[in-house]
Structures are given as structure tokens and as C-alpha cells.
N, C-alpha and C positions, 0 to 999 in steps of 0.2 A: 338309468337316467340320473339317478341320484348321485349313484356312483361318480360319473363323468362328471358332474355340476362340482363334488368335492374336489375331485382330480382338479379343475377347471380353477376353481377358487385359489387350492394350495397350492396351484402355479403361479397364477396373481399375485399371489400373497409373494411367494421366493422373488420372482420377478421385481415387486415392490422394494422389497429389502435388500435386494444388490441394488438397485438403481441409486437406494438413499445412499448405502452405503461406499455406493465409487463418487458420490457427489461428498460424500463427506472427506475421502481421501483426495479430490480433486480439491477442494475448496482449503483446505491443511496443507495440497502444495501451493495453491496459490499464495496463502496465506506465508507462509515460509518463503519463496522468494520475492514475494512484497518486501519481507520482513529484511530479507539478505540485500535488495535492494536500496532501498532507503538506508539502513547503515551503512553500505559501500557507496554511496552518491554522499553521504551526509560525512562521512571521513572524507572523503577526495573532497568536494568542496571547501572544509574546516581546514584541512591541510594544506593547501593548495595557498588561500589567504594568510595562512600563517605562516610557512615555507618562503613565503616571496613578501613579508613585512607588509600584510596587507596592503599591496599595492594596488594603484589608482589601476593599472593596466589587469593586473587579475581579476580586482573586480566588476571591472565593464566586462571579462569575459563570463565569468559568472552571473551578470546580469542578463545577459543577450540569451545563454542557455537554459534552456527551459525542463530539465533533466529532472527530475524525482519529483516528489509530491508538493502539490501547493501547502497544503496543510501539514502539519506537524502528525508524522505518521507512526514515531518512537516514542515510547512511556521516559517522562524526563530524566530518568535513571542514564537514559541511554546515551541521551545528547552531553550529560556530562559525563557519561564515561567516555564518551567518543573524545569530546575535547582534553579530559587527562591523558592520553593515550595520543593526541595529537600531541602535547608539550613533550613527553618521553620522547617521542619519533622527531620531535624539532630539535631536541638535545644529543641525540643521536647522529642526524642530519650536521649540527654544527660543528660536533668529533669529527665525521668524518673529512667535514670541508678542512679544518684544520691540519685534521692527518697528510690530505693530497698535498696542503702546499708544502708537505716537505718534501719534496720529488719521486714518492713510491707511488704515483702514476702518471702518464703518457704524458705529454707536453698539449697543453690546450682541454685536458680533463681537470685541472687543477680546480678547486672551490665547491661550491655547492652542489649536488645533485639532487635536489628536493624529486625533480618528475620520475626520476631513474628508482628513487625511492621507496615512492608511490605506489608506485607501478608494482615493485617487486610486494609490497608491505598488501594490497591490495590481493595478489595472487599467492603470497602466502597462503600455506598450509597451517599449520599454526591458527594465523588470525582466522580463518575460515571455522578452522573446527572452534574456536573463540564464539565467532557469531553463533555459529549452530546452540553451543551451550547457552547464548543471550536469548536466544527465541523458542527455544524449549524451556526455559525459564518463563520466558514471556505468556507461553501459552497456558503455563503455569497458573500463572497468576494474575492475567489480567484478558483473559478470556472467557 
């Protein structure tokens, strides 16, 4: 009986300690694509008003959606790297708008392409593994 009450216990016990410890790896992914999240809503939104000279029309669009966190969910580090990294990508954006009007592309592509931009800069690889090293950082040092 004694035996079995041991058995019994140290099953409890292992049982215990997976349980904490898949809540711990669940809660580190959550935690990581919060973390991915809110930088990619917090770039495209930055971008997006700066790309299009903070116009009236972008941001009545950006008012109406209701996309990432009400509250400030990035260590301030982040929000200004995000906006340096927005001015580089708007410097970028103006070369290229530049470049098209000299006819090396299709007729009616000519100017700006801030969304086409976006879009790629967003699904970059590159900028991805970027985030990864900002929120290993993060958890780094401010968890």
C-alpha cells in the first residue's frame, strides 16, 4: 500500500510538472506572437500615415480599425526603432517612386508604391527574423 501511495504521489508530482511546464511554453508562444503582432500592426499603421503624408483619408482609415492593442504593448525602444525604420523605408519608397518615372516600368505603375511596399517589407524574411531578435531581447530584459 505504501508502495502504490508512492507510485501514486510521483505520478502527481510528473503530471504536475508537464502541466506547468506546456503552460509555460504556451504562454512564451503567446507571448511571442503578441509580441510579432503588435510590431507588425504598429509598422503598418506608422507607415501607412507616413507613406501617404499623413493624410486626412488614411487616417479616418486607421481611426475606424480597431487592430492591435488599445494600450502601448512595446518597451519605447521599440516604437522608436519602429519609426526609424519607417523613415529609411519612406527614403526608399521615394527612390523607387523616382526611379519608375523614368519609364523602366509598365505604363500606369509609374509613382509611388507605398502598399506594394508594405506588404513585401512586412512578409520579409529579413525583417521577421529582425522582430524575433527584438523579442528575445525583450524577454530578455524586460520580463
Amino acid at each position: 500500500m505504501k508502495k502504490l501511495f508512492k507510485i501514486l504521489l510521483f505520478s502527481a508530482f510528473a503530471i504536475f510538472i508537464q502541466c506547468k511546464n506546456d503552460s509555460y511554453n504556451y504562454t512564451k508562444k503567446q507571448e511571442k506572437e503578441s509580441y510579432f503582432y503588435a510590431f507588425k500592426t504598429t509598422y503598418l499603421k506608422r507607415a501607412l500615415r507616413i507613406s501617404y503624408n499623413n493624410s486626412e483619408a488614411i487616417n479616418e482609415v486607421l481611426k475606424l480599425d480597431h487592430s492591435g492593442f488599445s494600450d502601448p504593448y512595446l518597451p519605447n525602444e521599440d516604437y522608436l526603432l519602429i519609426d526609424s525604420i519607417i523613415r529609411s523605408d519612406y527614403l526608399q519608397i521615394q527612390k523607387d517612386s523616382i526611379e519608375s518615372l523614368g519609364g523602366a516600368v509598365g505604363e500606369g505603375a509609374e509613382g509611388k508604391a507605398p502598399l506594394y511596399f508594405i506588404y513585401e517589407k512586412l512578409n520579409d524574411k529579413k525583417f521577421n527574423l529582425f522582430i524575433k531578435q527584438r523579442f528575445n531581447n525583450y524577454m530578455k530584459h524586460h520580463r
